[in-house]
Gaussian input, Z-matrix of N, CA and C with variables (Angstrom, degrees):
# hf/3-21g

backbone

0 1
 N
 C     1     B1
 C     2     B2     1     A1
 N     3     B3     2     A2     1     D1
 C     4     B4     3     A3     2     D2
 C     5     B5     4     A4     3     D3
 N     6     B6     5     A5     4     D4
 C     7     B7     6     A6     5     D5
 C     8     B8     7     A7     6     D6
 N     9     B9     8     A8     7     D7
 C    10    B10     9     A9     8     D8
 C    11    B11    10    A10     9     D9
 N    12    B12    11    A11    10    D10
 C    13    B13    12    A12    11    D11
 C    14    B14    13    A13    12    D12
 N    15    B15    14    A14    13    D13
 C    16    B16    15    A15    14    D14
 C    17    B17    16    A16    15    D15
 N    18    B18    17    A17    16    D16
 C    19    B19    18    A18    17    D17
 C    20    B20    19    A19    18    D18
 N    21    B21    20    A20    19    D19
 C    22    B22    21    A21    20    D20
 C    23    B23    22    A22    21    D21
 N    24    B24    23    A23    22    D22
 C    25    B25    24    A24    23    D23
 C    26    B26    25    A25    24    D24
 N    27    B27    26    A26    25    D25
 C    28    B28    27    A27    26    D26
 C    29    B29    28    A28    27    D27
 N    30    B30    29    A29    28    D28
 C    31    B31    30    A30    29    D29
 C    32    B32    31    A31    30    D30
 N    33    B33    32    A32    31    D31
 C    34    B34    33    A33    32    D32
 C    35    B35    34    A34    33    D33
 N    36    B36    35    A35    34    D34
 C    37    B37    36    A36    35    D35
 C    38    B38    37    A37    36    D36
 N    39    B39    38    A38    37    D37
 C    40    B40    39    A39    38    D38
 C    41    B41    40    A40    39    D39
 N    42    B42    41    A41    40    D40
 C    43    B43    42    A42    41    D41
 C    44    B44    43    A43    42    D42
 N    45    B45    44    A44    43    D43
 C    46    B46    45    A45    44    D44
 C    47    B47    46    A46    45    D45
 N    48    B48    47    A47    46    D46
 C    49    B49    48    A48    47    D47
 C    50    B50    49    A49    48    D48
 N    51    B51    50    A50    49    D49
 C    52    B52    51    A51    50    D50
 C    53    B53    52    A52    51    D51
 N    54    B54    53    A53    52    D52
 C    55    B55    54    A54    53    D53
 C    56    B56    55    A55    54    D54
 N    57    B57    56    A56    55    D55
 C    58    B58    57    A57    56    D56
 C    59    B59    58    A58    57    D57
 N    60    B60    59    A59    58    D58
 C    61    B61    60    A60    59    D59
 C    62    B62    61    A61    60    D60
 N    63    B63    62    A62    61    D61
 C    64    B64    63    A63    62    D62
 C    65    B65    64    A64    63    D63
 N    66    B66    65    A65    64    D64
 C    67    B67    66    A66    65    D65
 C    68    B68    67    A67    66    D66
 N    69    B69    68    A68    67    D67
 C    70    B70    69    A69    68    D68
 C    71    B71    70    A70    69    D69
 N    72    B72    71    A71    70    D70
 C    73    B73    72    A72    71    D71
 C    74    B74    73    A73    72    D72
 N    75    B75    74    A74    73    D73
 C    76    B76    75    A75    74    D74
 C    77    B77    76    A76    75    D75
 N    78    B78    77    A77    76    D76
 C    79    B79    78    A78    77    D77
 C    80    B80    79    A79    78    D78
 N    81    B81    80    A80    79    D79
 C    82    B82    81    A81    80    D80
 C    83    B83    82    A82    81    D81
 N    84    B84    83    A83    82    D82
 C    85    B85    84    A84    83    D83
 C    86    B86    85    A85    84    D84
 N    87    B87    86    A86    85    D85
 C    88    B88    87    A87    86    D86
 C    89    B89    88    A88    87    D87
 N    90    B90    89    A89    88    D88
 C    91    B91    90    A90    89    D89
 C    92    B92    91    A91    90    D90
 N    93    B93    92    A92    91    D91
 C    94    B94    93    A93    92    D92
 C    95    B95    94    A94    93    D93
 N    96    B96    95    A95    94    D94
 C    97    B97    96    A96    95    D95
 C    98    B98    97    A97    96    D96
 N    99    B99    98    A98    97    D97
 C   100   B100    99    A99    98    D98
 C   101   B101   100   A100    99    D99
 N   102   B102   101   A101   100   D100
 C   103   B103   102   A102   101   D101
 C   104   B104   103   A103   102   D102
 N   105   B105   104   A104   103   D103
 C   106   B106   105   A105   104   D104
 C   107   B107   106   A106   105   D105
 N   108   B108   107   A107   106   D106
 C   109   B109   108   A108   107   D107
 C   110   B110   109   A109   108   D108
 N   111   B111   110   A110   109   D109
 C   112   B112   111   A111   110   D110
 C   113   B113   112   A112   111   D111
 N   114   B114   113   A113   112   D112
 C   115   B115   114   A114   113   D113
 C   116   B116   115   A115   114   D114
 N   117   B117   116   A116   115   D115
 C   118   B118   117   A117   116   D116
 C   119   B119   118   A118   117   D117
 N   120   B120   119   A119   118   D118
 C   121   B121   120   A120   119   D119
 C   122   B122   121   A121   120   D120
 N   123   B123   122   A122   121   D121
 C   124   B124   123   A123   122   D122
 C   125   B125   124   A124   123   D123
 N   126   B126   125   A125   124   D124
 C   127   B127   126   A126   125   D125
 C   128   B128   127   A127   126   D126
 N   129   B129   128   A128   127   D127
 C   130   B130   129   A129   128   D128
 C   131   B131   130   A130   129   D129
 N   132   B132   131   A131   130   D130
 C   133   B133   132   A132   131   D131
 C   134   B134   133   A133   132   D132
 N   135   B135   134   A134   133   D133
 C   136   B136   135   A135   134   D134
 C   137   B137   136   A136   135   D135
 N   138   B138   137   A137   136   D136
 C   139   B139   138   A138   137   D137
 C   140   B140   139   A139   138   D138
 N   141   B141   140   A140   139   D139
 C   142   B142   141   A141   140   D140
 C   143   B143   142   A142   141   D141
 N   144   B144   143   A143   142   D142
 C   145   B145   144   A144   143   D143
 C   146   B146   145   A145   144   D144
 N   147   B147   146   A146   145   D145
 C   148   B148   147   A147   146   D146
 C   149   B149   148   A148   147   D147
 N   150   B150   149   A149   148   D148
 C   151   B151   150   A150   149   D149
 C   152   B152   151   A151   150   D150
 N   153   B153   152   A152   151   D151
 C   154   B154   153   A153   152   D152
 C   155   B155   154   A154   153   D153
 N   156   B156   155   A155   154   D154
 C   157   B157   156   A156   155   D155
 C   158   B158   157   A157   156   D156
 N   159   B159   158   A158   157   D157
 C   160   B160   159   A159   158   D158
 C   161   B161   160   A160   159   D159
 N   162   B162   161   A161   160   D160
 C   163   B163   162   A162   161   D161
 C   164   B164   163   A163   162   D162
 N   165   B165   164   A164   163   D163
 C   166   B166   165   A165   164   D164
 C   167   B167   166   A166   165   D165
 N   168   B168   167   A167   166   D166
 C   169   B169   168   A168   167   D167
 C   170   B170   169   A169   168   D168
 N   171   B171   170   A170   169   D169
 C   172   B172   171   A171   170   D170
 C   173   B173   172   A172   171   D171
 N   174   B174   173   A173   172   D172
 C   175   B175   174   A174   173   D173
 C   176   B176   175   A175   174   D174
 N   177   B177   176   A176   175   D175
 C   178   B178   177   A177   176   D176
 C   179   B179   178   A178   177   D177
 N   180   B180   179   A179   178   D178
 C   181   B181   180   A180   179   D179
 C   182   B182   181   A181   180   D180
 N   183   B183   182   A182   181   D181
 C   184   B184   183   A183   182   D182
 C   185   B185   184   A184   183   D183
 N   186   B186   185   A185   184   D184
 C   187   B187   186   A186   185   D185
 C   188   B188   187   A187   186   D186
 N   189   B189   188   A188   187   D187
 C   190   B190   189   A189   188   D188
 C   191   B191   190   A190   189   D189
 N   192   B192   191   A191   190   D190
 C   193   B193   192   A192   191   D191
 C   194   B194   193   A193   192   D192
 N   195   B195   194   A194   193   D193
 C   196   B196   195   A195   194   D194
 C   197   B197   196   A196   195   D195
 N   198   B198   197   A197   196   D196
 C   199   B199   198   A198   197   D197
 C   200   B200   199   A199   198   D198
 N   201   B201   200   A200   199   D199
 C   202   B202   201   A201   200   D200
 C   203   B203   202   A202   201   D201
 N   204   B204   203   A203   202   D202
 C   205   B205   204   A204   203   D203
 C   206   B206   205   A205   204   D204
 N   207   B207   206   A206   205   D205
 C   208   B208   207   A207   206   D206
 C   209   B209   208   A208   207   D207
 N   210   B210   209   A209   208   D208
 C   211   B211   210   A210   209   D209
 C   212   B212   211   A211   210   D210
 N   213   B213   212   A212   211   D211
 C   214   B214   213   A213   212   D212
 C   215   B215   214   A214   213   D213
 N   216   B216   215   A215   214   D214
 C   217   B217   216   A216   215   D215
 C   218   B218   217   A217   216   D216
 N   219   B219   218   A218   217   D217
 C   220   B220   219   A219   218   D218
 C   221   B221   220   A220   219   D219
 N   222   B222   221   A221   220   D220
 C   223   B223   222   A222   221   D221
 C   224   B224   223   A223   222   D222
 N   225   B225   224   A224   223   D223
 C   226   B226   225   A225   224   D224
 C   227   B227   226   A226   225   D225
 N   228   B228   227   A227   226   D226
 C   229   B229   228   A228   227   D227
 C   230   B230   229   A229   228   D228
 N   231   B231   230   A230   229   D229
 C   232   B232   231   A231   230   D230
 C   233   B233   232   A232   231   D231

   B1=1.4440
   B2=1.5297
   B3=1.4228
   B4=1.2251
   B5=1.3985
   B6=1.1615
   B7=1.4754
   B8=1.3333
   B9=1.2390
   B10=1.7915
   B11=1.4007
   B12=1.5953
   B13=1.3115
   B14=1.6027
   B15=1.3790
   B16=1.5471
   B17=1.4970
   B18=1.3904
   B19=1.6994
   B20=1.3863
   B21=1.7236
   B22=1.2939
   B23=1.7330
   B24=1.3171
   B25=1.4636
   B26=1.2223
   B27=1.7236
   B28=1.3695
   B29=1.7261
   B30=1.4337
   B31=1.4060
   B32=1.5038
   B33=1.1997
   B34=1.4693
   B35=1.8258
   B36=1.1056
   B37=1.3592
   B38=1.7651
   B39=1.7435
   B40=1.4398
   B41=1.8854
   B42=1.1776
   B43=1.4123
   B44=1.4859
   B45=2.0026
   B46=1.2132
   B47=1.3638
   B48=1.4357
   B49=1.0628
   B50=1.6684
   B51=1.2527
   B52=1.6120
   B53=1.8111
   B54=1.8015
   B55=1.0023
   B56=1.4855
   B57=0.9401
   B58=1.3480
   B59=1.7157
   B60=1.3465
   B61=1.4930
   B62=1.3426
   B63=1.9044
   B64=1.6167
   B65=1.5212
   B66=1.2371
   B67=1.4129
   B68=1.7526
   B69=1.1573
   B70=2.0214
   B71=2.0398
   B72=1.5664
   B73=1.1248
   B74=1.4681
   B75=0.9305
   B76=1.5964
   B77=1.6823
   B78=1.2154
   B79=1.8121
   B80=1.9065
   B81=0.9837
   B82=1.4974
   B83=1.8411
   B84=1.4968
   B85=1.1947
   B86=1.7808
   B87=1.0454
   B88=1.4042
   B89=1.8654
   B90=0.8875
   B91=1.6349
   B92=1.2579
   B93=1.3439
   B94=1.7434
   B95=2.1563
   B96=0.8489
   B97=1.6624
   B98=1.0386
   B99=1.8410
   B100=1.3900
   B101=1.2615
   B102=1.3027
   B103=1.5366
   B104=1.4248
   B105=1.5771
   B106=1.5194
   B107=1.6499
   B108=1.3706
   B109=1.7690
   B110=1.9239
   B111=0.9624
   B112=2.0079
   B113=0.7703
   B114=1.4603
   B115=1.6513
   B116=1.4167
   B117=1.9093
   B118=2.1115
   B119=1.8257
   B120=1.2462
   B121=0.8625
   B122=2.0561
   B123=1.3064
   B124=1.0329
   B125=1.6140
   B126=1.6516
   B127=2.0703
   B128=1.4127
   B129=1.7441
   B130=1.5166
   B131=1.4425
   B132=1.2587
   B133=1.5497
   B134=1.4554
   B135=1.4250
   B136=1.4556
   B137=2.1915
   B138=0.9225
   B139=1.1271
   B140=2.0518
   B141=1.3518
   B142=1.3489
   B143=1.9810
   B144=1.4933
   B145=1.8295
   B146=1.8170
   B147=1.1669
   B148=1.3748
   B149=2.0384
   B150=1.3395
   B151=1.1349
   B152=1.9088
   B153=1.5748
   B154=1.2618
   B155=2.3280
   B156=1.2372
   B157=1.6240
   B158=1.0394
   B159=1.4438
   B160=1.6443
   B161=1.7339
   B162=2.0364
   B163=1.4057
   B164=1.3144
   B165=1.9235
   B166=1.2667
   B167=1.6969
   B168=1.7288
   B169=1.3257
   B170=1.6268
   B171=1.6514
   B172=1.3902
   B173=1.6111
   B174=1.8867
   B175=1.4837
   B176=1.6745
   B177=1.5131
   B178=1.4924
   B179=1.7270
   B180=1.1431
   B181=1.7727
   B182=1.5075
   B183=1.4215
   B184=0.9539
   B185=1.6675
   B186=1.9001
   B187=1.5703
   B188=1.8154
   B189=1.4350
   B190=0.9620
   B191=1.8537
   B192=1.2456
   B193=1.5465
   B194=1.7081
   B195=0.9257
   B196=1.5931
   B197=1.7633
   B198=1.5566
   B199=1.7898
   B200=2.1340
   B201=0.8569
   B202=1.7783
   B203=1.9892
   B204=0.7184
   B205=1.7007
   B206=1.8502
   B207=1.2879
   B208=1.2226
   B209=1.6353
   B210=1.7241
   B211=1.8616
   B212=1.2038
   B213=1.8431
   B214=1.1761
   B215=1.6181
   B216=1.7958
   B217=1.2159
   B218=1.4012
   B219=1.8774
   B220=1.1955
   B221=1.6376
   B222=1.5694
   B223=1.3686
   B224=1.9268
   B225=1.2453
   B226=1.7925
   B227=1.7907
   B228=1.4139
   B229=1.4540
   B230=1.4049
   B231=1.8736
   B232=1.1958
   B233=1.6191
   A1=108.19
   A2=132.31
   A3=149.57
   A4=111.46
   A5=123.74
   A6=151.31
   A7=127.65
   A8=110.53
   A9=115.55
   A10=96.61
   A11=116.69
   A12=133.53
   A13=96.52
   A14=90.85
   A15=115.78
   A16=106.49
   A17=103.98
   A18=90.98
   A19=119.05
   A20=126.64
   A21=113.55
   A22=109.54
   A23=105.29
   A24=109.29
   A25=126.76
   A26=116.27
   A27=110.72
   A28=105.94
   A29=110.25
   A30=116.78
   A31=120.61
   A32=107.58
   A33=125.24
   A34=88.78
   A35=115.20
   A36=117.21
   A37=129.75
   A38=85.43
   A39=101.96
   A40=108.29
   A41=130.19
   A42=135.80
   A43=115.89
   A44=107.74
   A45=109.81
   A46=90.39
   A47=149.59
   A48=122.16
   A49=112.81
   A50=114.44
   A51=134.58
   A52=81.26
   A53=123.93
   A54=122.12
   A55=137.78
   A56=125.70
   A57=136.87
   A58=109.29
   A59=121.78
   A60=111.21
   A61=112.45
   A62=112.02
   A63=100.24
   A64=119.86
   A65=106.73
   A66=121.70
   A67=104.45
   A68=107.32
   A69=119.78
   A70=87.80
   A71=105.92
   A72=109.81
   A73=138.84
   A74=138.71
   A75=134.09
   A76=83.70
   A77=147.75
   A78=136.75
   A79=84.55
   A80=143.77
   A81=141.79
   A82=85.64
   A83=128.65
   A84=109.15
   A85=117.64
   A86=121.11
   A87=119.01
   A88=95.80
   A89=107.06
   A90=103.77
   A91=131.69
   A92=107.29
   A93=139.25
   A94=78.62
   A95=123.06
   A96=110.53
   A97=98.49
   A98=136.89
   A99=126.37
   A100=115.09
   A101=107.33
   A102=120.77
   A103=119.67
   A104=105.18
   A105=109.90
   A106=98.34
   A107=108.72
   A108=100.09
   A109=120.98
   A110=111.28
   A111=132.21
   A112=88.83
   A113=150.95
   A114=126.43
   A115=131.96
   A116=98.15
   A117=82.19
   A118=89.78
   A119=124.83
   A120=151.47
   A121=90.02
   A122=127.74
   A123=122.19
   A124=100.68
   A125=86.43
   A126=104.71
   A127=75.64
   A128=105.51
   A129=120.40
   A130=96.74
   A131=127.79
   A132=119.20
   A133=115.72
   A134=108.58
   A135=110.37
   A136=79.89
   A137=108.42
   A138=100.95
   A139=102.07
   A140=102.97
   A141=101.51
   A142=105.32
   A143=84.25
   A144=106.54
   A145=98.14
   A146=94.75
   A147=103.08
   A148=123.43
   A149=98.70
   A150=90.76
   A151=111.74
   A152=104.29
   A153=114.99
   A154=124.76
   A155=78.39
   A156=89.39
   A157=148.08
   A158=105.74
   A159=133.69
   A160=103.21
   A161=90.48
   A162=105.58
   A163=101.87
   A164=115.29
   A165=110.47
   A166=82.07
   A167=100.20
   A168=102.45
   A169=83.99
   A170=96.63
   A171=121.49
   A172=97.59
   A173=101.52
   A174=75.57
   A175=93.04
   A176=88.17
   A177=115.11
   A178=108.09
   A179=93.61
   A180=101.40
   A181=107.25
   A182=117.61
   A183=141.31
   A184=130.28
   A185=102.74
   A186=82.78
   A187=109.02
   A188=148.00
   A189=150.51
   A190=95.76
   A191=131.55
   A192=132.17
   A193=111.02
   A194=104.48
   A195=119.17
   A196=107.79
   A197=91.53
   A198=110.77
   A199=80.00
   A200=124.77
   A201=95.61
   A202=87.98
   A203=122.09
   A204=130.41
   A205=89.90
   A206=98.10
   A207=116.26
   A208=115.97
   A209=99.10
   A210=96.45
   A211=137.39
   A212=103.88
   A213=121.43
   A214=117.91
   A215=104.41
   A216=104.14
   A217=157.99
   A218=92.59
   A219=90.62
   A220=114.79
   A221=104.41
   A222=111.96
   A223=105.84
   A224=108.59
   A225=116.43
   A226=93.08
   A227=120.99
   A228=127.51
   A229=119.65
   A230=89.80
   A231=133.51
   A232=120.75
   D1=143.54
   D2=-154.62
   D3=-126.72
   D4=84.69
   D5=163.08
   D6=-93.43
   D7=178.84
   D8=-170.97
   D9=-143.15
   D10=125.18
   D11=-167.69
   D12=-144.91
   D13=136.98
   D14=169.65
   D15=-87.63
   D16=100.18
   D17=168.52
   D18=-144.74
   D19=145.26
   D20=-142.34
   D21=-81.18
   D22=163.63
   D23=178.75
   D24=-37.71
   D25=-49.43
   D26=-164.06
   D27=-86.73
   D28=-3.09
   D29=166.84
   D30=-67.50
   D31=-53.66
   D32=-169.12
   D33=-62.46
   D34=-73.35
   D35=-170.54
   D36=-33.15
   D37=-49.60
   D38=165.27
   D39=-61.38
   D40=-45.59
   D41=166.63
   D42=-30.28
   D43=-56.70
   D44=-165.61
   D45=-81.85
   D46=-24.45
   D47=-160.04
   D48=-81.27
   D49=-28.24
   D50=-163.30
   D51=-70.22
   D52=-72.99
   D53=159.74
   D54=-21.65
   D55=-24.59
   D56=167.88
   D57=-92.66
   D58=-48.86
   D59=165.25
   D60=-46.57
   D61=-48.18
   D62=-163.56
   D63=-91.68
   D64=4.03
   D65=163.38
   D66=89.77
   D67=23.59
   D68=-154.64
   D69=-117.89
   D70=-165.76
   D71=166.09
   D72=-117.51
   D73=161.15
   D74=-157.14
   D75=-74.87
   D76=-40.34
   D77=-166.16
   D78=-80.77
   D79=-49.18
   D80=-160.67
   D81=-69.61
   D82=-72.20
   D83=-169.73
   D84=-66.14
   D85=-12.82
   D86=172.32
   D87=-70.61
   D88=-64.27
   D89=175.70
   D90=-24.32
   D91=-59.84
   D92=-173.09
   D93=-66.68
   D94=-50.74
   D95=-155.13
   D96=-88.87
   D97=-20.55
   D98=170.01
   D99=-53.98
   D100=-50.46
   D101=-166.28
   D102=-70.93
   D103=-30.80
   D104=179.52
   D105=-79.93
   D106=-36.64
   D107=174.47
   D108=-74.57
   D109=15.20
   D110=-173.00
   D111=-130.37
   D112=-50.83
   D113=-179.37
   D114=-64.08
   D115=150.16
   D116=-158.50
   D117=-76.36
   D118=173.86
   D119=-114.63
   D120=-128.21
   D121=116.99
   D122=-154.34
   D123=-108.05
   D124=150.72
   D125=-171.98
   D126=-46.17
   D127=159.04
   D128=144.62
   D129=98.12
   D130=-50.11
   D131=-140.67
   D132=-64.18
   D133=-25.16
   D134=148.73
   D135=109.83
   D136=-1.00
   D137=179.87
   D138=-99.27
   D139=151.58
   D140=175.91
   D141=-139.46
   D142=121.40
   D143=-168.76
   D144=-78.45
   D145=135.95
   D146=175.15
   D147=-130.49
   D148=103.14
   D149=-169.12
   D150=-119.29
   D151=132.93
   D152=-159.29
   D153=73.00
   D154=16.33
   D155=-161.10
   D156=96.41
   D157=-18.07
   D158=154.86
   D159=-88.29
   D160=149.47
   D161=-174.96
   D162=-97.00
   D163=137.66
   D164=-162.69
   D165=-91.26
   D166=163.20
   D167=169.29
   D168=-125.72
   D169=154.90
   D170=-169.64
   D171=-77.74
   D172=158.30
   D173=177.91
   D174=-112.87
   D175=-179.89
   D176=-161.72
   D177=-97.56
   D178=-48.12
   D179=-176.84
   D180=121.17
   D181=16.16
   D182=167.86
   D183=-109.42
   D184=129.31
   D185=-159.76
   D186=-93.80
   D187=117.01
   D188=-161.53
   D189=-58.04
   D190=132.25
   D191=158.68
   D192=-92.69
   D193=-176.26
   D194=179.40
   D195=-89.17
   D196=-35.19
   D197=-173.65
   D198=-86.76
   D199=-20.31
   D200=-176.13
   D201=-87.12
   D202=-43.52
   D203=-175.43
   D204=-40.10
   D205=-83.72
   D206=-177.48
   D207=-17.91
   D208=-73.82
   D209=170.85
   D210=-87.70
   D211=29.61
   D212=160.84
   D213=-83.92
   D214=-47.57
   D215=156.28
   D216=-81.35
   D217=4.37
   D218=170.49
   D219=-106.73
   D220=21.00
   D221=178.06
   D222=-103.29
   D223=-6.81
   D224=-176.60
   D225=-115.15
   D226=-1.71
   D227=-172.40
   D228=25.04
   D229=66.84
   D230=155.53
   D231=-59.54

């Protein structure tokens, strides 16, 4: 898709250059890094996302209660 984006110099440049190693294009590697930077952030990766100053934890598919909070802390006697 063919759009018009403001994006700063030393970005674009850094784009064409990565693009030029991988033999692809500076809009394909801007792409590839949007998406890996919009994606949530996966169990394991050893990386930990932090948004607003708090560390997000990924979710599980599990819904946290007040009663699971609860006998978490009264098992660390919180």
């Amino acid at each position: 898709m063919r759009t018009t984006l403001d994006i700063e110099a030393d970005i674009l440049q850094a784009a064409k250059e990565i693009a030029a190693r991988e033999k692809s294009t500076a809009g394909a590697v801007i792409s590839r890094l949007a998406r890996k930077g919009l994606a949530p952030a996966s169990v394991g990766s050893g990386e930990t996302r932090v948004r607003n100053g708090v560390p997000v934890i990924s979710a599980t598919g599990h819904v946290i209660t007040l009663e699971h909070v609860q006998e978490l802390m009264d098992e660390e006697g919180i």
